[in-house]
PATORDREN-140562 format. One record per residue (C-alpha): residue number from 1; x, y, z. Coordinates in Angstrom, 1 decimal. Example, Ala and Ser with C-alpha at 12.3 -4.5 7.8 and 13.67 -1.06 7.14 Angstrom:
residues 2
   num       xx       yy       zz
     1     12.3     -4.5      7.8
     2     13.7     -1.1      7.1
//
This chain:
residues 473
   num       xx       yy       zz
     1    127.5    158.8    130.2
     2    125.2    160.8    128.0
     3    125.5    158.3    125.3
     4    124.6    155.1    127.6
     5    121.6    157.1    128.9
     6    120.5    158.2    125.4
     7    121.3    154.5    123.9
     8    118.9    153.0    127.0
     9    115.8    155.1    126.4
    10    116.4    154.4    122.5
    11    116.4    150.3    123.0
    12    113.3    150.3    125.1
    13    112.1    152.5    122.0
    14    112.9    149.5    119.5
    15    111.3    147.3    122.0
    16    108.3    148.6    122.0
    17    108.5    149.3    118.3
    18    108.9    145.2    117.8
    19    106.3    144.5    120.1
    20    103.7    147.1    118.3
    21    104.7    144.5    114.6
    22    104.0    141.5    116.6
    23    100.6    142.7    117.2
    24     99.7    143.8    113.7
    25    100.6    140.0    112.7
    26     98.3    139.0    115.7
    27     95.7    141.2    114.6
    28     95.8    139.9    110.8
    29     95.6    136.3    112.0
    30     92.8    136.6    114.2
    31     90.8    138.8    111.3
    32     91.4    135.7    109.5
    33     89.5    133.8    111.7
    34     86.6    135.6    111.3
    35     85.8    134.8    107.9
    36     85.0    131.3    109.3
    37     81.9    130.4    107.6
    38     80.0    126.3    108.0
    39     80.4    124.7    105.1
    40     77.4    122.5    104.1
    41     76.7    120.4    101.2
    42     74.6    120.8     98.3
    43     71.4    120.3     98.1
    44     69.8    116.9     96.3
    45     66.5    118.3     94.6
    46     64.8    115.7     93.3
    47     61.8    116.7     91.1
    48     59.3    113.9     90.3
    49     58.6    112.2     87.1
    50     55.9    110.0     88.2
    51     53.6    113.1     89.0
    52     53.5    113.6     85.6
    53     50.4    112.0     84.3
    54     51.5    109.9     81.3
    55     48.2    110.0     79.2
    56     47.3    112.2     76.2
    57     45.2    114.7     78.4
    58     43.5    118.2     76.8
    59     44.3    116.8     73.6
    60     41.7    114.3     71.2
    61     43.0    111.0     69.4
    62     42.1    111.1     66.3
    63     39.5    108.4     65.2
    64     42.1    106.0     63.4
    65     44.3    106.2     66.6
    66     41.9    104.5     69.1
    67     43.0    101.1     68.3
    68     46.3    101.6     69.0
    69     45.5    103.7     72.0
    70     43.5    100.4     73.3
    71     46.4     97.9     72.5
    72     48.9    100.2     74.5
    73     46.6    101.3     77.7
    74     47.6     98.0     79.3
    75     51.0     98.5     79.0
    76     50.7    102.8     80.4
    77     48.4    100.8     83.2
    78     51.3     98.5     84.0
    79     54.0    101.2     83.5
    80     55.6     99.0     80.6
    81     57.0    102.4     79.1
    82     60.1     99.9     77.1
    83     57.2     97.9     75.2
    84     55.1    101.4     74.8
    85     58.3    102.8     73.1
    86     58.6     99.6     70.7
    87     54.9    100.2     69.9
    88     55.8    103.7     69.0
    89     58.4    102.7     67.4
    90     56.7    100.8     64.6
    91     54.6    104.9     64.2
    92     56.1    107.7     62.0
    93     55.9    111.0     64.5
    94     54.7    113.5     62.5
    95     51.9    111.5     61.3
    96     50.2    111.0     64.7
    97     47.5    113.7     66.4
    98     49.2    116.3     68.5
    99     47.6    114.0     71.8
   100     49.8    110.7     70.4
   101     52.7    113.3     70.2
   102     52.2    114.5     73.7
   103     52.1    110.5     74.7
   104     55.0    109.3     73.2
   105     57.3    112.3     74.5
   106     55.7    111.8     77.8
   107     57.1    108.1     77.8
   108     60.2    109.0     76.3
   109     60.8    111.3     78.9
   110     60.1    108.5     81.8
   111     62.4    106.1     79.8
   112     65.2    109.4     79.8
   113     65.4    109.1     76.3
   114     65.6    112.9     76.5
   115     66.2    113.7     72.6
   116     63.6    111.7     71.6
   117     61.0    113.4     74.2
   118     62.0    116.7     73.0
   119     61.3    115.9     69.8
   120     58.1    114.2     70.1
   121     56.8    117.5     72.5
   122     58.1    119.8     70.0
   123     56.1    118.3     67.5
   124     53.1    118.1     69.8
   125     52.8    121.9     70.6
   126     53.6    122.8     66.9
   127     50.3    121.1     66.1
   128     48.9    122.3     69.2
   129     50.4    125.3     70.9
   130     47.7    125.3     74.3
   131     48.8    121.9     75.3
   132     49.8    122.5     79.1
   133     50.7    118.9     79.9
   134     53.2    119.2     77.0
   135     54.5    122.0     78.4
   136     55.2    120.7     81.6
   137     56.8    117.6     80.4
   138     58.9    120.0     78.2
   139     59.4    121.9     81.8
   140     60.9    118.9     83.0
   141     62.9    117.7     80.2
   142     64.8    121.4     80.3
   143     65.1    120.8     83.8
   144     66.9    117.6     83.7
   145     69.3    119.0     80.7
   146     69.6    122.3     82.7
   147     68.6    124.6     80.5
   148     66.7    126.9     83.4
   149     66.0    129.4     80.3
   150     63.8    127.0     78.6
   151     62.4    125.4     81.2
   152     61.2    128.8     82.5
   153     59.0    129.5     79.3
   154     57.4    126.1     79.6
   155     56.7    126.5     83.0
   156     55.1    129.5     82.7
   157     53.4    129.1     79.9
   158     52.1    125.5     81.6
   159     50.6    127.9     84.8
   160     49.3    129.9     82.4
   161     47.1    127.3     80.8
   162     46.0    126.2     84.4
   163     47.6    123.2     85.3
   164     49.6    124.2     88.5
   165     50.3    122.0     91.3
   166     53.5    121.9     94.0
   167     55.7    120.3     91.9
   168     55.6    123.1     88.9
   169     55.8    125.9     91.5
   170     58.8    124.4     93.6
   171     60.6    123.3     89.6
   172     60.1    127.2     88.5
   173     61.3    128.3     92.5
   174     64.1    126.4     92.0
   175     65.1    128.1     88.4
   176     64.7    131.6     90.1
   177     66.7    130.6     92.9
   178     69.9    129.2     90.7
   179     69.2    132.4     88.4
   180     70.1    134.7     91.0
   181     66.6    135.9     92.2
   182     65.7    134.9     95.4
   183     62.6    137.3     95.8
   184     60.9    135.3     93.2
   185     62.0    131.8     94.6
   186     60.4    132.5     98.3
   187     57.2    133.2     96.3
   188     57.3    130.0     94.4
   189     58.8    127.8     97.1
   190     55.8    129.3    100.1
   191     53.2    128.7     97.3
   192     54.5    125.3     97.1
   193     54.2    124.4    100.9
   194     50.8    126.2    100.9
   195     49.8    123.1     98.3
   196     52.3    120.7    100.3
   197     53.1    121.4    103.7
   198     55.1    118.6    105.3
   199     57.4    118.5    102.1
   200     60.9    118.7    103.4
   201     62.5    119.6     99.6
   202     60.0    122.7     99.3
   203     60.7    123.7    103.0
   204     64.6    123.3    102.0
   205     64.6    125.2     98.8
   206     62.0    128.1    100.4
   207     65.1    128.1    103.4
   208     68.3    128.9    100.8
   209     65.9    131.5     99.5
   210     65.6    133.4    102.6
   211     69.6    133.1    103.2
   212     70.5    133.9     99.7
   213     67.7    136.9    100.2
   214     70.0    137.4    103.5
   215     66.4    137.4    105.4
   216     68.6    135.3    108.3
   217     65.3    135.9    110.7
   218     62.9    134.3    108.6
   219     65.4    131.4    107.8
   220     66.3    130.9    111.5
   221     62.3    130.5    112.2
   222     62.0    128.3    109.3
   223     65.2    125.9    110.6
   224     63.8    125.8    114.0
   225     59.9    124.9    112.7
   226     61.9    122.1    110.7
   227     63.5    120.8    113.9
   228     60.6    121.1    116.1
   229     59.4    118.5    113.1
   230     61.7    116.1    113.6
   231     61.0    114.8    110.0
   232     64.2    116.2    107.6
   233     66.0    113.1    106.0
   234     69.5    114.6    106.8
   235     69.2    116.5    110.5
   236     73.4    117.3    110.4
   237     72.4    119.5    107.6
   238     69.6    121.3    109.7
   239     72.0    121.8    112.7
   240     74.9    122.9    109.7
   241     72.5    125.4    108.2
   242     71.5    126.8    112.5
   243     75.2    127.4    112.6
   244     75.7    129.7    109.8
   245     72.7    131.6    110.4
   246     73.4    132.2    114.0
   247     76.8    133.1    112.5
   248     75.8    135.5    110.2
   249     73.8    136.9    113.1
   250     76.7    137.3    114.9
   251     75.6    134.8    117.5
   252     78.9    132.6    117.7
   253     77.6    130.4    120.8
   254     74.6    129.1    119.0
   255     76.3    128.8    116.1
   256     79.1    126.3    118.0
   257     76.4    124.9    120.0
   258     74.2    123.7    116.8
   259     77.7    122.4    114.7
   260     78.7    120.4    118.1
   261     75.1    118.8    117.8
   262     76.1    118.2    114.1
   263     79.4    116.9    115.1
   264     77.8    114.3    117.5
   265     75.3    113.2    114.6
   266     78.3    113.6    111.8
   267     81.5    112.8    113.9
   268     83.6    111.6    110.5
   269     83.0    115.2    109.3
   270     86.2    116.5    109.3
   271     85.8    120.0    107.6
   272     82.8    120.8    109.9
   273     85.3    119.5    112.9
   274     87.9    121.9    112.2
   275     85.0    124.7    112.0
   276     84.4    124.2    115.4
   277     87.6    124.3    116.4
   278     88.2    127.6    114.9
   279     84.6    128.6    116.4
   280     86.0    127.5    120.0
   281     88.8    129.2    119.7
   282     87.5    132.2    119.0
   283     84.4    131.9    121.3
   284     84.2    129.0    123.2
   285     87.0    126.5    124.8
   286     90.7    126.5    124.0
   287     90.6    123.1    125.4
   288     88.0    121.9    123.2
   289     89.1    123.5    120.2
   290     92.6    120.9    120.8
   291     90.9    117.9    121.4
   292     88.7    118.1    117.7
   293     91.7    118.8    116.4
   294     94.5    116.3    117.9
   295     91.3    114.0    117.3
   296     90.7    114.7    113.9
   297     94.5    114.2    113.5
   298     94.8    110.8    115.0
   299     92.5    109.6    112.1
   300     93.6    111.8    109.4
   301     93.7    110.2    105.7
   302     95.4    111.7    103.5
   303     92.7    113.5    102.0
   304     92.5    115.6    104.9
   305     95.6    116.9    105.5
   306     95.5    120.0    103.4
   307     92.3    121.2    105.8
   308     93.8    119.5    108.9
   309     97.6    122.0    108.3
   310     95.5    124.8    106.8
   311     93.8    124.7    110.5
   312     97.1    124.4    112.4
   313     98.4    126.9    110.4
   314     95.3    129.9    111.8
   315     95.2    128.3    115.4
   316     99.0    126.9    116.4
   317    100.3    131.3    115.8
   318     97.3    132.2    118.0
   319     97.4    129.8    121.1
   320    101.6    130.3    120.9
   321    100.7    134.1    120.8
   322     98.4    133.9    123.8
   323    100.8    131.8    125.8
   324    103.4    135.0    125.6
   325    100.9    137.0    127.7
   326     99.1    133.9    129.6
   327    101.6    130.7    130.6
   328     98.5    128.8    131.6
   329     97.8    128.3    127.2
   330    100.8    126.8    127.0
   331     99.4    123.5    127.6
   332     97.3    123.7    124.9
   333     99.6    124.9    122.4
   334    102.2    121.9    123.7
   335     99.3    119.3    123.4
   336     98.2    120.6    120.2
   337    102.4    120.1    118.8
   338    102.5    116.7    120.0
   339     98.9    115.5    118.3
   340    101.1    116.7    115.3
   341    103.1    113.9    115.3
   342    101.5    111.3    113.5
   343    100.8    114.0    110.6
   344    102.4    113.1    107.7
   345    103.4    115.9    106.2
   346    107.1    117.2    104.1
   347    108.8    120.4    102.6
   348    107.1    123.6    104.1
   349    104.7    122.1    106.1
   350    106.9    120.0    107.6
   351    109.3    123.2    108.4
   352    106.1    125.5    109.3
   353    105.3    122.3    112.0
   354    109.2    122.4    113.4
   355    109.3    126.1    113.5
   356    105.7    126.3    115.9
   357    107.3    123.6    118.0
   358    111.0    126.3    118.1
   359    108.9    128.8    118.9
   360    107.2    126.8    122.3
   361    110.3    126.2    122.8
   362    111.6    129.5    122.9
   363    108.6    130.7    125.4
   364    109.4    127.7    127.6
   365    113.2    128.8    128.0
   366    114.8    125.5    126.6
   367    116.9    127.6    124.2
   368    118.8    124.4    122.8
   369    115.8    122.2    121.8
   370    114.3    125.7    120.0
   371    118.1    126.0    117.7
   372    117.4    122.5    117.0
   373    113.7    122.4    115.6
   374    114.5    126.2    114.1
   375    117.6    124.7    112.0
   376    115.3    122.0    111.0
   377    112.9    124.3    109.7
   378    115.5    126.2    107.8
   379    116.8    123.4    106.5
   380    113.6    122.2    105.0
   381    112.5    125.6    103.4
   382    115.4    127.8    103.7
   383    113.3    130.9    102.6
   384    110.9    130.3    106.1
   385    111.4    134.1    107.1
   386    109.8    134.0    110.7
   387    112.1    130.6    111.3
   388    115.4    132.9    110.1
   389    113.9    135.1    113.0
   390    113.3    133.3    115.7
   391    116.7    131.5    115.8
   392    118.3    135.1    114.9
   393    116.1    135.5    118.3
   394    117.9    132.5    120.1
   395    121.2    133.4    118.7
   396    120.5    137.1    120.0
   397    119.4    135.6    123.8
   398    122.7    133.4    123.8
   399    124.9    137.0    123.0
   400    126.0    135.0    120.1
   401    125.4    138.3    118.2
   402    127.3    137.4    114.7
   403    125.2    134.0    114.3
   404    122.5    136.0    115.4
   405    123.1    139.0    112.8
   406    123.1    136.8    110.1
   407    120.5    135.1    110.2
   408    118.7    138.8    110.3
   409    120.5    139.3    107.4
   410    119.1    136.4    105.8
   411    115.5    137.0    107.1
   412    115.8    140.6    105.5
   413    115.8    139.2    102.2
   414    112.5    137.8    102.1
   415    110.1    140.5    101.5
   416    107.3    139.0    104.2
   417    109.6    139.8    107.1
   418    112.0    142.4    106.0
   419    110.9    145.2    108.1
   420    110.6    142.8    111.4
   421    114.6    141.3    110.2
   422    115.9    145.2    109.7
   423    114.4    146.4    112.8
   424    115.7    143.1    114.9
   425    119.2    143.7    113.6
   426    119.1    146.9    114.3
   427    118.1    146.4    117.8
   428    121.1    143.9    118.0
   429    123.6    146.7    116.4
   430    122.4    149.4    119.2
   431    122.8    146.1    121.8
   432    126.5    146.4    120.4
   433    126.9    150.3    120.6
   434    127.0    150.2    116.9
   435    125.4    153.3    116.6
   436    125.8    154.2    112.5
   437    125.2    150.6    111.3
   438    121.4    150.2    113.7
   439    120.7    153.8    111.9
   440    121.2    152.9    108.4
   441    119.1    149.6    109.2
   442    116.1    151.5    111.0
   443    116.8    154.0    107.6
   444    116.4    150.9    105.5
   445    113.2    150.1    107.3
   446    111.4    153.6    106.6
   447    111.8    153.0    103.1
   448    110.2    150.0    103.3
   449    107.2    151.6    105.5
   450    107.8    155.2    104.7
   451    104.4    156.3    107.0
   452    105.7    154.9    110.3
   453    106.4    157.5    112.6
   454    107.9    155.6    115.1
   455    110.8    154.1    113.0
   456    110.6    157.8    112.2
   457    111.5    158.7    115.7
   458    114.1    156.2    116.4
   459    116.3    157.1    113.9
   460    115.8    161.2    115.0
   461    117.0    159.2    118.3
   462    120.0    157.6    117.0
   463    121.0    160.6    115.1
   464    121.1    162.8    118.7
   465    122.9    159.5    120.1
   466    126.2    159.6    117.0
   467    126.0    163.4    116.9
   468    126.6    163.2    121.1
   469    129.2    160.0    120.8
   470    131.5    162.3    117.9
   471    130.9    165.4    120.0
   472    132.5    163.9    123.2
   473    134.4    162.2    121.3
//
């Protein structure tokens, strides 16, 4: 009698020792989900070309230059930059004045005929290092090759000489902010708006500034001002960029309320869509969370099923976890398992999909149809530890306990779930009265987490339960 008392208060013991792993793996998943950041495209800087003045300013002609300067003003009038270049072309560079220099690169430079600017400005500011609009254009040049280094020194050499309008101060913002110094780019990209205040580019770059500066307040006021304007070309992305600030201010409802205005403005944007539903899961509705996603499923491409599973793979553990404690998110998880359906998906994802739909299964008491989508899984990736459990789990309900024990023994193999599979199997050895083989299992476990008292305990336990069984014996 001892024994059966002793064996009791030990099982509820393991019980409560499986339940306290389940919740670690609960806890790790829903960490996961906190990472979720919006993700949002790159911006499209355009710098201008045309608001360069194409004309050999700050510099003289020299006297036996004039009549060719006369033959080709028509054509720089008339922005014929192909027949300027065949002018040119008939000239030998280093013979012209620094100012014909300055000309020709400037036109090369509007016809992208980037070497041949480079080489023309070069040869310019050799003969005439002070030449501001030369360094501009050189500015530019290094800006389209992206060679922020070089563009910098011509920049600053170009505010230096005085000529400094919003263009040069949102080109050198823009350097500082893809070099990694955000201070400097806020200072560049507000002296820009001071010049040009309804320009949406300068009001963009001075916004990844402030969140790369992680000033989230200052960007937040700057998002709203550019909403309250009404006059951004690409409004999803204004709503995108509300999101993550409110995000990283750890304000998750207006961060899901601004990506479900950008959802209603960008419905095709599946990435974005599966954000939300990891947003509403988290923080808003359950429900809502499985109708972007069985909708984004029912129009799936193929493209998108890597981001589609990698969704269903966070939220299907988490709405069949809450659904243990809470029958009423059962629904969702069962609604979310049939929008599955039409995903076409094989190997371990397939198996991952059959095993979520054994484990409803499992909850809703229809043991048979569970052994039937678990075996599926197993068959289709054989090393799926928590599949191996949960039919070891079935088996173990049905008090089929060899079937059950070996597929613990099979789930012990695979590193992932070893210490859940030894612990199970021992649970289903004490179930037996199989006192020595459940302690060298729960033994096997310590080694495998040595700093767990309470595997600790159960096997101090199950050696006073063997030492009582030989004694009365």
């Amino acid at each position: 009698m001892k024994t059966m008392k002793s064996s009791n208060i030990n099982l509820t013991m393991l019980r409560v020792l499986l339940m306290a792993c389940v919740s670690v793996s609960l806890a790790l998943s829903t960490g996961a989900q906190a990472a979720v950041q919006v993700k949002l495209a790159e911006p499209d800087w355009r710098f201008l070309l045309q608001s360069q003045p194409v004309s050999p300013i700050s510099a003289q002609l020299e006297a036996n230059e004039r009549s060719f300067a006369q033959q080709i003003q028509p054509l720089l009038t008339s922005q014929n930059y192909q027949e300027v270049a065949k002018a040119f072309a008939s000239r030998e560079l280093s013979q012209d004045s620094a100012a014909l220099q300055q000309l020709r690169g400037q036109v090369m430079l509007s016809l992208k005929r980037y070497d041949e600017a480079q080489q023309a400005l070069k040869a310019a500011l050799k003969k005439q290092p002070n030449l501001a609009l030369a360094h501009r254009s050189l500015s530019m040049l290094y800006m389209l090759k992206k060679d922020y280094d070089q563009a910098r020194i011509h920049l600053t050499r170009s505010i230096e000489l005085g000529v400094a309008d919003a263009q040069l101060y949102g080109q050198l913002a823009f350097i500082n902010l893809n070099s990694q110094h955000p201070a400097s780019a806020i200072a560049g990209y507000q002296q820009a708006l001071f010049l040009e205040p309804d320009n949406s580019q300068w009001q963009q770059g001075l916004l990844y500034a402030w969140l790369n500066s992680h000033n989230f307040a200052a960007a937040q006021r700057l998002v709203e001002d550019m909403l309250e304007q009404g006059k951004h070309a690409d409004p999803t992305e204004l709503w995108l960029l509300r999101s993550q600030i409110a995000m990283q201010q750890q304000q998750p409802q207006i961060a899901l309320k601004s990506l479900e205005i950008a959802l209603q403005l960008a419905p095709q944007d599946t990435a974005n869509t599966l954000l939300a539903a990891k947003l509403h899961v988290q923080h808003g509705s359950v429900a809502r969370a499985v109708e972007l996603l069985s909708g984004s499923l029912s129009v799936a491409s193929n493209k998108d099923v890597p981001e589609l599973f990698e969704a269903l793979e966070q939220i299907l553990p988490w709405l069949l976890s809450q659904s243990l404690a809470d029958k009423s998110q059962e629904k969702h998880a069962s609604a979310l398992l049939d929008a599955t359906a039409s995903l076409q998906v094989k190997g371990q994802a397939l198996a991952k999909l059959n095993l979520y739909r054994g484990q409803l299964a499992l909850q809703q008491n229809k043991k048979d149809k569970a052994k039937g989508y678990l075996t599926q899984a197993i068959e289709q990736e054989p090393l799926l530890g928590e599949a191996l459990l949960a039919l070891a789990k079935v088996y173990q309900q049905q008090n089929l306990s060899q079937q059950a024990e070996q597929y613990f023994i099979r789930a012990s193999a695979i590193p992932a779930v070893k210490l859940s599979a030894l612990l199970g199997n021992s649970q289903l050895q004490i179930e037996q009265n199989n006192y020595p083989q459940a302690l060298e299992l729960l033994q096997q476990a310590a080694r495998v987490e040595p700093n767990r008292r309470d595997i600790q305990q159960n096997i101090h336990e199950l050696q006073k339960i063997i030492r009582q069984g030989q004694y009365a014996s």
